[in-house]
Steps between C-alpha positions, in 0.01 A plus 500: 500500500658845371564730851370831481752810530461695804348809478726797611432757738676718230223355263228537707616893602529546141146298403330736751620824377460466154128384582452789724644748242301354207208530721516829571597588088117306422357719771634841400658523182219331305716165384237201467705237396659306786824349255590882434447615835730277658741515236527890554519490850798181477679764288428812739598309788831381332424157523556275160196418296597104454530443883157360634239759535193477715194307381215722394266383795789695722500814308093517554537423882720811475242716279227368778693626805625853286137569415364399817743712717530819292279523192206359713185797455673585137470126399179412564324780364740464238364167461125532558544780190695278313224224514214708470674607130544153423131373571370835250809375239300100529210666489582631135659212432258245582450338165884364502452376840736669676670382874728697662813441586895575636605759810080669510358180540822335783457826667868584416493818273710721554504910440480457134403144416250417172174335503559158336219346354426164306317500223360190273408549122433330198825717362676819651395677177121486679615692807736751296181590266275533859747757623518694131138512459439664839782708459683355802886588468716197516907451460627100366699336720823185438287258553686305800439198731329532832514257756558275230204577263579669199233778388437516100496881588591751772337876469586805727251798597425714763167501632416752775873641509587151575703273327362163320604223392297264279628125413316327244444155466310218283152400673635167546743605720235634760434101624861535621549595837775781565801417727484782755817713513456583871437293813237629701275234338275689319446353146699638133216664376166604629143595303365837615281364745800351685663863470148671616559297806825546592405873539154450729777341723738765500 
């Protein structure tokens, strides 16, 4: 049986203050991706990139505790507003059946996190001519993975002064339940009535 290498105290020191620094980047200086965030703060804290760096279930215990301790008032009206937007955005929406999903739905965001919704279409072309006919302003997006789905398209807008992201996917894909990204145990993705309650108990 292989023996596992101790874990250093100069490892875990190190582990511990990159996940504190990239927790406080998410919070404050609006970076939503936890890969970046710890790669920045690796770099900032003079610590190599290729050494181990914490998990991303340590970097959100860190966002937890930051928000918690000095963002707490800010954040959750931040986050009631945030989820009010995102029920009127479904609302709109409806026909592609969207869920929301990401940092609004977790309870994560930070200061200047987007609205991430799923979508399901027949085609992406369908949603694209929904937003052109009712003159709703939209920005493509690389169309990347996310927790290991792959959208067929990925729009930007801003929707209240707020930013938005949109992920479109095939209908088929809506059978297939989303691997959360968080670990508070709330599900991936959530229909509006899901997000309608999460604000009656806020």
């Amino acid at each position: 049986m292989p023996r596992h290498k101790p874990v250093s105290r100069a490892s875990t020191f190190s582990r511990r203050s990159i996940a504190n620094l990239a927790a406080r980047m998410m919070a404050e200086d609006g970076i939503a991706d936890y890969g970046r965030a710890k790669r920045k703060a690796a770099r900032s804290l003079g610590f190599n990139e290729d050494e181990a760096l914490p998990s991303n279930e340590e970097v959100e215990a860190e966002l937890r505790i930051h928000q918690s301790l000095y963002q707490e008032a800010e954040h959750q009206d931040r986050l009631r507003t945030m989820r009010q937007t995102a029920l009127e955005i479904m609302s709109t929406l409806e026909e592609f059946r969207p869920y929301l999903t990401g940092a609004v739905l977790d309870g994560t965001a930070g200061r200047y996190a987007a609205i991430k919704l799923d979508l399901f279409a027949d085609s992406a072309k369908d949603v694209e001519i929904f937003l052109l006919t009712r003159n709703i302003s939209y920005r493509t997006g690389e169309s990347r993975r996310h927790n290991g789905e792959h959208p067929e398209a990925e729009f930007h807008m801003d929707w209240n002064d707020m930013p938005v992201t949109l992920l479109i996917y095939p209908l088929v894909m809506e059978r297939h339940s989303k691997r959360p990204s968080h670990t508070d145990g709330s599900p991936g993705r959530a229909r509006a009535s899901a997000v309608a309650a999460l604000l009656t108990q806020a």
